[in-house]
C-alpha positions in Angstrom: 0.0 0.0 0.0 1.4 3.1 -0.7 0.0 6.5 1.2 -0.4 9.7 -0.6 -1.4 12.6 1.3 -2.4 15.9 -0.6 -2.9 19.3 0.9 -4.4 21.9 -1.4 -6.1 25.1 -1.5 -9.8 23.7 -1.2 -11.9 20.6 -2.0 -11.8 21.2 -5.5 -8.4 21.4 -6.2 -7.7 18.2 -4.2 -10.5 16.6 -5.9 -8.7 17.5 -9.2 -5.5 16.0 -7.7 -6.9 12.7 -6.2 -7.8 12.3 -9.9 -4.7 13.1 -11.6 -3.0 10.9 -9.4 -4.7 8.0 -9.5 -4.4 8.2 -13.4 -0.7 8.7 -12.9 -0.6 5.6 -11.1 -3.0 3.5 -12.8 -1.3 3.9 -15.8 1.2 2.0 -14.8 1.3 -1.5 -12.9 -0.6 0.1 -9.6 -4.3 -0.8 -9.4 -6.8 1.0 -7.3 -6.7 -1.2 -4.4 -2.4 -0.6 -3.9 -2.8 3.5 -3.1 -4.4 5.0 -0.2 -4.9 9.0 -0.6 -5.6 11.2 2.1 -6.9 14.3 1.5 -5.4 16.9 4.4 -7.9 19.6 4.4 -7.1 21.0 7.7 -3.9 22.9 6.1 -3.7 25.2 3.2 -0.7 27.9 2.3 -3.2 30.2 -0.1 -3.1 32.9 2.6 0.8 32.5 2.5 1.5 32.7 -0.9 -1.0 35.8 -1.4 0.8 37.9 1.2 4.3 36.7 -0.6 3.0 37.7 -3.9 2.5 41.2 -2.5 5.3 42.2 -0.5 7.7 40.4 -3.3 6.0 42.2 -6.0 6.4 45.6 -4.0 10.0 45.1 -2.9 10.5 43.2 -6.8 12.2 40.5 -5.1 11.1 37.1 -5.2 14.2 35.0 -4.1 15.7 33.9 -0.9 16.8 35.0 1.3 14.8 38.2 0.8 12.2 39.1 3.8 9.0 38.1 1.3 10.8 34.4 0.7 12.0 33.6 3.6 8.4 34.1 5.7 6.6 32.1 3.1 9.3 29.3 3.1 8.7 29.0 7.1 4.9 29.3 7.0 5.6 26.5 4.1 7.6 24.2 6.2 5.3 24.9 9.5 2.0 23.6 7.3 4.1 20.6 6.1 4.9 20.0 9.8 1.3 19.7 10.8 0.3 18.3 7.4 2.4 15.7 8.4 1.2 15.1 11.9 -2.0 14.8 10.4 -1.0 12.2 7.5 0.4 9.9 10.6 -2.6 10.3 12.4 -4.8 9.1 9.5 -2.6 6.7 8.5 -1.6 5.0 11.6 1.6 6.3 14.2 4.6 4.6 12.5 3.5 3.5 9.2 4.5 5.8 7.7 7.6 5.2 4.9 9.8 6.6 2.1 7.4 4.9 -0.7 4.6 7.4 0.6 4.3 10.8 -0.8 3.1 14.2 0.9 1.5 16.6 -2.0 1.6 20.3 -1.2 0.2 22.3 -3.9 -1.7 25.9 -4.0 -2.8 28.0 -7.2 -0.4 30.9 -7.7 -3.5 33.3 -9.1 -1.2 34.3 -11.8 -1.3 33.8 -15.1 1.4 32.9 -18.0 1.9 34.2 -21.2 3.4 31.3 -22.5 5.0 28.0 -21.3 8.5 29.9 -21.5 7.5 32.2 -18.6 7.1 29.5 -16.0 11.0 29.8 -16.2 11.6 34.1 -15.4 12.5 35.2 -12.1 9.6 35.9 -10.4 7.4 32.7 -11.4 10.3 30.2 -11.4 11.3 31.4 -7.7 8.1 30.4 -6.0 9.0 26.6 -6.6 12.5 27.4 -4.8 11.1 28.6 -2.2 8.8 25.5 -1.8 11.7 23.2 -2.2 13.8 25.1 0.2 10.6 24.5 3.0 10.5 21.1 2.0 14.3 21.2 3.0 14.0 22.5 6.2 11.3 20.2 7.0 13.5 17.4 6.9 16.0 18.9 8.9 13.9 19.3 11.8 12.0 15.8 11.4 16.1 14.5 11.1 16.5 16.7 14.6 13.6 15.1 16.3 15.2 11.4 15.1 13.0 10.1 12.5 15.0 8.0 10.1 14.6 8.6 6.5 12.8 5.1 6.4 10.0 6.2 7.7 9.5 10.3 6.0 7.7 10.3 3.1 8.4 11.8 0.0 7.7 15.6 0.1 6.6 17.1 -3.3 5.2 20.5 -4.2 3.2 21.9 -7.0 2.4 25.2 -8.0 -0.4 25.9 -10.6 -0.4 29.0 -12.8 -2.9 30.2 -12.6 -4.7 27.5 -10.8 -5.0 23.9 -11.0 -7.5 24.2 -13.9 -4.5 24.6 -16.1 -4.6 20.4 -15.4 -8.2 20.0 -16.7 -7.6 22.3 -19.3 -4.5 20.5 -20.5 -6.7 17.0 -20.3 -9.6 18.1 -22.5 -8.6 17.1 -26.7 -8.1 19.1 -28.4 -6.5 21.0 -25.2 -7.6 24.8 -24.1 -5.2 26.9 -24.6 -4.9 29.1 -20.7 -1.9 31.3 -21.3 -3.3 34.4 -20.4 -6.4 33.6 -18.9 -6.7 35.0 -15.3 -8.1 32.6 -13.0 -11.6 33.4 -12.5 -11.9 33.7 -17.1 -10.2 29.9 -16.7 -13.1 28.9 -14.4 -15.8 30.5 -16.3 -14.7 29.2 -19.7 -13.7 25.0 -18.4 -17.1 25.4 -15.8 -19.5 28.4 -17.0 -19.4 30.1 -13.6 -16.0 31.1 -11.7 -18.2 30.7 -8.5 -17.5 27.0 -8.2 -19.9 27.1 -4.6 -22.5 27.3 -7.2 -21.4 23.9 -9.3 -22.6 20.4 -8.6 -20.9 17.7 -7.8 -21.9 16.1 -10.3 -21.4 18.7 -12.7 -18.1 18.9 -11.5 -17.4 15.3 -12.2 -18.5 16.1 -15.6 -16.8 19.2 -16.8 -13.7 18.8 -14.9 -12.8 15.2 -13.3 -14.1 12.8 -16.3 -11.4 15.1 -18.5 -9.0 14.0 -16.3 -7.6 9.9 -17.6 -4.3 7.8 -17.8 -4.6 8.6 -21.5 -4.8 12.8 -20.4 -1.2 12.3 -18.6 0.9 12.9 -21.5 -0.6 16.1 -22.7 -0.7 16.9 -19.4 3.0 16.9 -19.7 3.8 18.4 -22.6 1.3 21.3 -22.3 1.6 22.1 -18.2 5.5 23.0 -17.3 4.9 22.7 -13.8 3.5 19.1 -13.8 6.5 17.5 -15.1 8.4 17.1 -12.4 5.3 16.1 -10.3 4.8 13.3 -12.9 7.8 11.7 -13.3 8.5 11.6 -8.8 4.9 10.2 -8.8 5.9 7.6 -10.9 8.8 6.0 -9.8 8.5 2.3 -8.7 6.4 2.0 -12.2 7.7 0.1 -15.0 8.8 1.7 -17.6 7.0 1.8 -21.5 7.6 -1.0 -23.3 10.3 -0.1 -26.2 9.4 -1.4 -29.8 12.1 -4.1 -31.2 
């Protein structure tokens, strides 16, 4: 059994990412019954990164270890901290391992004007800094004596401008998003950018049934941010069989 744990802004965007990881995973030689996921929604960093956003955009600078940076990567690692207490507690005190993976992701509400700008200064950083938080956290769980057996794998994803890039990226022919602002996303994948106001099962149909092991490739090649995501979740797969 392998534990996946996923904190995320709300219940849609871990809904979105319960799907897109099962697919990951199902695609491969894991079937439904080998991965347990457990959505966290007791922690969220969209507060975090909005406040970052702001001071780093009125100071223009986004890197560590600049005041904006380096209170966003502490409020990172102090959610992953009781994201993790939480995963243990759900999961059982000690069964925790290094096969299981710990998902932190959060929409950064701003948009890109083409793939290419997931890679300038002040979009590229905001991963660094998550990375750097994931760092920290496993200094202080190495401080307090857990082994590295028993952490799980800590991975971070950051959506521009939200995680509906991923359902955007799944339909076929894809959407194009660059340049959409959040709420125009929303409003063109759902009809409303009020998603209080959208079934479930409407939901299901005009974002999650997008979402399949055949969706993961495009996926990849059209959201920058998801590559790395894919190819950690993926490990302990076999690979694509290779033509003779």
């Amino acid at each position: 059994m392998r534990n996946i744990g996923i904190v995320g802004d709300g219940e849609t965007d871990r809904a979105i990412f319960e799907k897109f990881i099962q697919c990951v995973l199902l695609n491969g030689t894991f079937n439904t019954t080998s991965f347990n996921i457990c959505k966290l929604s007791r922690q969220t960093v969209r507060d975090y990164v909005d406040r970052y956003w702001k001071s780093a955009t009125r100071s223009q600078n986004y890197y560590l270890p600049s005041e904006p940076a380096s209170e966003l990567q502490n409020n990172i690692t102090n959610t992953l901290v009781a994201a993790f207490s939480d995963f243990e507690t759900e999961v059982g005190i000690g069964e925790l391992y290094n096969r299981d993976i710990l998902l932190i992701t959060t929409d950064a509400e701003k948009s890109l004007s083409s793939p290419e700008d997931y890679f300038k200064d002040w979009s590229f950083s905001i991963s660094k800094i998550f990375m750097g938080a994931i760092d920290k956290f496993y200094a202080l769980k190495s401080r307090e004596g857990y082994p590295c057996q028993y952490l799980p794998v800590l991975l971070s994803l950051v959506c521009f401008p939200s995680s509906e890039v991923f359902v955007a990226a799944a339909k076929q022919p894809p959407i194009q998003y660059y340049g959409k602002k959040p709420k125009e996303l929303k409003q063109l994948l759902y009809g409303t950018d009020d998603l209080r106001r959208l079934r479930d099962q409407d939901f299901e149909e005009k974002a999650l049934n997008y979402i399949t092991p055949d969706s993961v490739d495009r996926i990849f090649s059209y959201v920058p941010e998801s590559r790395l995501f894919i190819q950690m979740l993926s490990l302990g797969k076999h690979g694509v069989d290779r033509p003779e």
